[in-house]
N, C-alpha and C positions, 0 to 999 in steps of 0.2 A: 392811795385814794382817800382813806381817813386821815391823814394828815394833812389832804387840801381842803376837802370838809370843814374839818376842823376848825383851821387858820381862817378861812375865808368868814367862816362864820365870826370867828375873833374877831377879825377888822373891820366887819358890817357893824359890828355891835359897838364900836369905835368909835364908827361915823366914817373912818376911812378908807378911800377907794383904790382900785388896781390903775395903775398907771396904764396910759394909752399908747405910749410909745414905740416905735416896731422895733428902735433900735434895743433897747429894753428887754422886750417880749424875745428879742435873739437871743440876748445870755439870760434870759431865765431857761428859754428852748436847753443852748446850750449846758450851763448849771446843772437842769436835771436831770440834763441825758450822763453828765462826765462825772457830775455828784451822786448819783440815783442810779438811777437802773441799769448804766453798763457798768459801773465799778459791784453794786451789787450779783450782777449775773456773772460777772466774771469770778469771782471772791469763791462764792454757793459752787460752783464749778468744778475751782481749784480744789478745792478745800475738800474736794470726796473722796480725793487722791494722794492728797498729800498731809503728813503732820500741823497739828494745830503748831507746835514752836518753831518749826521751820516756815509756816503761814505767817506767824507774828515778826517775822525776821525780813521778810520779803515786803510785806506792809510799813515796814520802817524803812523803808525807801521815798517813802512820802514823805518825809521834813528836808529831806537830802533833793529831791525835786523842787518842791516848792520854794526851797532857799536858792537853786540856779535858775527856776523860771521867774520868780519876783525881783532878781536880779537884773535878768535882760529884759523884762519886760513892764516894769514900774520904775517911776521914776524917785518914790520914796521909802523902798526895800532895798536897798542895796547888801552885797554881801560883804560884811565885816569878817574881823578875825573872828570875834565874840559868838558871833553867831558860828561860825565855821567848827569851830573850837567846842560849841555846847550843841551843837548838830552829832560832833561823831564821840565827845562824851555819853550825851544820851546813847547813840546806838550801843557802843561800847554795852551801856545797864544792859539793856533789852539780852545783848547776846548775851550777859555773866545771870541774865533771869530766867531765860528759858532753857542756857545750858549750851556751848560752843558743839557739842554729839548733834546737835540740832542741823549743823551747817552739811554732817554727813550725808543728809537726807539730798544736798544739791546735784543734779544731775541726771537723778531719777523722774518721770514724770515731767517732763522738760517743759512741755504744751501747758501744765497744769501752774507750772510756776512759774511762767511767763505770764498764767491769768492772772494770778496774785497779786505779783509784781504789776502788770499793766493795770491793774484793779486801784491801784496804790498812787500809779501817776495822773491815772483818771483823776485821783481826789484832789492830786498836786496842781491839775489845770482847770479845774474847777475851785479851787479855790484863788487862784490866782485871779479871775474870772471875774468872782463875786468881790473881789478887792476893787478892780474896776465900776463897778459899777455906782450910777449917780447916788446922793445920797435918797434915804424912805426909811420908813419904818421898816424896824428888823421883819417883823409880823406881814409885811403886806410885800417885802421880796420873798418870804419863805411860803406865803401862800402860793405866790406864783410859779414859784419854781414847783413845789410841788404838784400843781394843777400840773405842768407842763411834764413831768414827769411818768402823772397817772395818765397822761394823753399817749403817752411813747410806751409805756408799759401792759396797759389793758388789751391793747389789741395782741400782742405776741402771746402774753398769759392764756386768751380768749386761745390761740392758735395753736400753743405748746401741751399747756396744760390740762386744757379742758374741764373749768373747775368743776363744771356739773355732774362731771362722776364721780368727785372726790366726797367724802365724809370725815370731815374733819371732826376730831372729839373738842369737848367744850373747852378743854386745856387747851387746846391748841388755839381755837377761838379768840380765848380769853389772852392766849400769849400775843398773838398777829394784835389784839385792839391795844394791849399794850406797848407793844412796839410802835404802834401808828401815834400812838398819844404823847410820849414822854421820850422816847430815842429818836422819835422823827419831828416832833410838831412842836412839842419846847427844844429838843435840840437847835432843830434848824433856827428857831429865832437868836435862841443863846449865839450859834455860828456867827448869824449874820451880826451880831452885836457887838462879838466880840474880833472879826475881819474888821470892822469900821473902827472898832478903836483900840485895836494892839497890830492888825496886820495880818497876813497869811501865812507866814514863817510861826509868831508866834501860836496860831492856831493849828497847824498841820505839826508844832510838837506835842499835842495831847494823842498823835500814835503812839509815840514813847510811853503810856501813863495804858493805853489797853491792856498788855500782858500783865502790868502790876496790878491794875485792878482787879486786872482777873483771879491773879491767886490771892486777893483780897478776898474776892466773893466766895470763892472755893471755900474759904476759911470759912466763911462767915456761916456760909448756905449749904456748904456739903460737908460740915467737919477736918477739913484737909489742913495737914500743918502747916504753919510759915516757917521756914529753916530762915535760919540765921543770914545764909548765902543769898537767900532773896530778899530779905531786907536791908542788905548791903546794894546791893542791888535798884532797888528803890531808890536807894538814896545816892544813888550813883544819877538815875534819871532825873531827880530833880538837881542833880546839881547843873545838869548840861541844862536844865529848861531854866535855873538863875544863869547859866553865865552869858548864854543868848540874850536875858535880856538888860546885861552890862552895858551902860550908855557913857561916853565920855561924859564929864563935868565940864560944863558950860560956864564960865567968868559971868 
């Protein structure tokens, strides 16, 4: 909801407006529900039951999605070898970074990592989604989608949760306004900017680049070491996210 605020207020101050269109207002509908709020409730779910590295393994099913639905369902995605080839490179890093012990966890909690995984393809159809759609400023489809998101989400929260009992301390506050600002309200522009001019393929491989970052931050923010094995690591995912974007030489 603060990141519809937010954006809306951007694009007022622009000058520019929310398109009128029903056809439109469907895949933003669409967008925020497969973007937003069922891949988030599914994810928060998983995730109280199962290991964060076996989480981050099951989420890397979303570049391996979105390269077979942008496949069949765009006409200028198709699936190459390049792309095939730096699809399961990348995975390859992810598993050698959060450790193959991770895989043992499969099995267990079966319900929970079906959420992850479906959480994962959610983002692979919703991005394929917003690759359809007409062109606009990145700012004025990210507002919509997220207005259409806090529409699908307030009432369950209002029904599930019942914020009015809750007491949230000011950390937490302060973490939710930043999540709404900068992971949700510049992300989502950045997304839409970057679907318009690299593709859904190349944007559903920055799943590969979560877990690195993560033991970036660890490092950074919690004093945790970087071994050797994860910076090989690293540089395993970026080699799969250049060889994806290997384009024939054109005469």
């Amino acid at each position: 909801m603060l990141a519809a605020v937010v954006l809306y207020a951007f694009i007022a101050l622009k000058g520019q407006r929310l398109p009128r269109s029903g056809r439109m207002w469907t895949l933003f509908f669409l967008i925020g529900l497969l973007g937003n709020g069922l891949p988030f409730t599914l994810i928060a779910w998983g995730e109280q039951r199962i290991d964060s590295g076996l989480a981050a393994m099951l989420m890397a099913v979303m570049p391996l999605a979105t390269l077979l639905l942008t496949h069949a369902f765009t006409e200028d995605e198709r699936l190459t070898a390049p792309k095939a080839i730096g699809v399961a490179v990348g995975f390859a890093g992810v598993v050698a970074l959060v450790g193959p012990e991770a895989l043992g966890g499969l099995g267990g909690n079966v319900w929970r990592q079906l959420a992850v995984a479906g959480g994962a393809v959610c983002y692979a159809v919703a991005a394929t989604i917003a690759r359809s759609l007409p062109p606009s400023p990145p700012a004025v489809r990210g507002a919509a989608v997220m207005m259409c998101a806090a529409v699908q989400m307030i009432p369950l929260v209002l029904l599930v949760d019942a914020p009015w009992t809750l007491s949230p301390s000011l950390g937490s506050v302060a973490a939710v306004v930043y999540l709404g600002l900068l992971p949700t309200a510049l992300a989502t522009i950045i997304f839409f900017q970057l679907i318009s001019a690299r593709g859904a393929t190349f944007v559903a491989l920055n799943n590969y680049l979560i877990p690195a970052l993560g033991v970036i931050w660890g490092a950074a923010v919690l004093g945790e070491r970087i071994s050797l094995p994860a910076v090989g690591a690293l540089a395993v995912i970026l080699i799969g996210i250049g060889i994806t974007n290997l384009r024939p030489r054109r005469p």
